[in-house]
C-alpha positions, 0 to 999 in steps of 0.5 A: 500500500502507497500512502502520503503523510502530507502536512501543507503549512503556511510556511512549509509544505511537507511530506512523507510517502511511499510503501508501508513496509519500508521507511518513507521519502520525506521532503519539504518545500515553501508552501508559497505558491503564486500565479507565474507573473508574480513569480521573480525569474532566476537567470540561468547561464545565457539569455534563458531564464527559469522561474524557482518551484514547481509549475502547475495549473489551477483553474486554467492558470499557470501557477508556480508553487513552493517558492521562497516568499520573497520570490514572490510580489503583487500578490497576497499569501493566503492566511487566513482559517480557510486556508484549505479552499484556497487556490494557494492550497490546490496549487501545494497539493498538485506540486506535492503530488507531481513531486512523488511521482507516482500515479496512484496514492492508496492513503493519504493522510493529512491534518487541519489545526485542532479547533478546525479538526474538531468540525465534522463538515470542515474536515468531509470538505477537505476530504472531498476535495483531496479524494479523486483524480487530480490533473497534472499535465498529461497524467493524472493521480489518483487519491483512493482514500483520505484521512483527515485528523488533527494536527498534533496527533501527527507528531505524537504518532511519530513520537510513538515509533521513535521513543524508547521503552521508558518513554512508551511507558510513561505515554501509556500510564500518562498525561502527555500534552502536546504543542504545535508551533505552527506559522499560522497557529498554535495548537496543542493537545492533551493525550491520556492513557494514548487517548485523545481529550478534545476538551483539551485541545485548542488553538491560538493563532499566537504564532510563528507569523505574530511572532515574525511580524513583531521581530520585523517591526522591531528592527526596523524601529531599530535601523530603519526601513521596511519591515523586513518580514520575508527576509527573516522567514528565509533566514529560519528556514535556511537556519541563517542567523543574520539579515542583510537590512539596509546594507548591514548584516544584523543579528537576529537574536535578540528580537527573534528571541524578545517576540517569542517571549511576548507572543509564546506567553500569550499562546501559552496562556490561553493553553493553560485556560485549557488545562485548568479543567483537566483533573490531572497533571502533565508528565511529558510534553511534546514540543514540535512545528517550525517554531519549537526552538523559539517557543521551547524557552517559554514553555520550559518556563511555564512547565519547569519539571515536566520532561520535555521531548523535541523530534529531531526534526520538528519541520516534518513531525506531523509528515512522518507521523501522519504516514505512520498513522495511514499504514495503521 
């Protein structure tokens, strides 16, 4: 059986796939995607010019998808609760399927952010619209069956395959809480005895692109100039610890760190509301998403005795653990 882990993001686009008898591909991408014309060239060697990503086609047009966001101008990036109707959306989904190659998908699995998840209609819509054939040029995939589930659940199935003896069976007898720092949201989700409490689980949308925002708007009261948010989200996805702005390279440190502090404590906040009618204690948090690193000082402090574990890869947690979840 061939099945997808497919986690398109609002910043990252990742997946794992192959056959459930052996380890599965992973990849990731920018999950930008634009019509053509808003799309800067790349000059190749001589007068031919190229442009980055993958090209496919929505609604007759041609778009370009999984580019670098400052690789894109004139045009708006989706953010927004319904991310998964969009045209951006589509435009992700077909360059992940042309990405894998192959022409029929058994399973894919995929998530929504938990407050979302827990709607029974938003998730038949997004099944719909995943299920079926999908056009890519002259060939076409199809998808037999979706599954759609909550984001968390994701890293904590990839947990699952990953954690040694005492920690299986500190999941087992346990309460684990699990935290997804996401670009567009944070979600979070409570675990007891393995299962799943949906009273528990919420979302904030205190996240990654709040946090990127507020570091921008600080260096530019700091040195000037546009705020420079495209800039600082190229350089966390390429692990870079500077920016170029206004021809001087700046550390990003310090306000990367200040913003994770003032947005991560707001996030927080609202997850321990949450926690407030849970008649147990946490004995094992799972910090994962693309912002785990900034937000694990906060959390340390708002949980200061409670084990913590961080994948070795939080960008792609929900990837792998969704393809665990779909060979089950």
């Amino acid at each position: 059986m061939f099945v997808i882990g497919l986690d398109i993001g609002y910043s990252n686009l990742k997946l794992a796939a192959g056959a459930c008898d052996s380890a599965p591909q992973t990849g990731v991408m920018p999950a930008v995607a634009a019509p053509q014309a808003h799309v800067a060239m790349r000059l190749d060697a001589g007068e031919s010019a190229s442009p980055e990503g993958i090209a496919v086609s929505v609604q007759g047009r041609r778009w370009i998808a999984g580019v670098a966001p400052v690789r894109v101008s004139g045009w708006q990036r989706s953010l927004h609760e319904d991310y998964v109707t969009s045209d951006s959306y589509q435009a992700l989904l077909l360059a992940a399927l042309q990405a894998i190659g192959v022409e029929r998908i058994d399973r894919l699995v995929t998530g929504l952010p938990v407050a979302q998840a827990t709607d029974s209609m938003r998730r038949e819509r997004l099944r719909r619209r995943l299920q079926g054939r999908h056009a890519l040029g002259e060939r076409t995939v199809e998808v037999t069956e979706v599954r759609v589930i909550a984001q968390p659940v994701g890293a904590f199935v990839d947990l699952l395959m990953r954690a040694d003896k005492p920690t299986l069976e500190r999941i087992a007898a346990g309460t684990v809480l699990v935290i997804d720092v996401g670009f567009f949201s944070v979600d979070w989700s409570v675990l007891i005895n393995g299962d799943l409490r949906r009273t528990a689980s919420g979302t904030s949308l205190e996240a990654m692109s709040v946090l990127i925002d507020a570091a921008a708007e600080r260096l530019r009261g700091l040195h000037g100039g546009k705020a420079p948010v495209a800039a600082i989200e190229r350089a966390l996805a390429q692990g870079c610890s500077a920016i170029l702005l206004r021809g001087d390279w700046v550390d990003l440190g310090p306000s990367l760190q200040l913003a994770a502090r003032e947005v991560g404590e707001v996030a927080l906040e609202a997850l321990r509301r949450d926690l407030r009618h849970e008649q147990t204690n946490v004995d094992l948090l799972l910090l994962t998403g693309g912002g785990a690193a900034l937000f694990e000082p906060v959390v340390r402090r708002v949980f200061p005795d409670v084990p913590l574990q961080l994948p070795p890869d939080p960008v792609g947690a929900n990837a792998r653990g969704f393809f665990h979840y779909g060979c089950r």
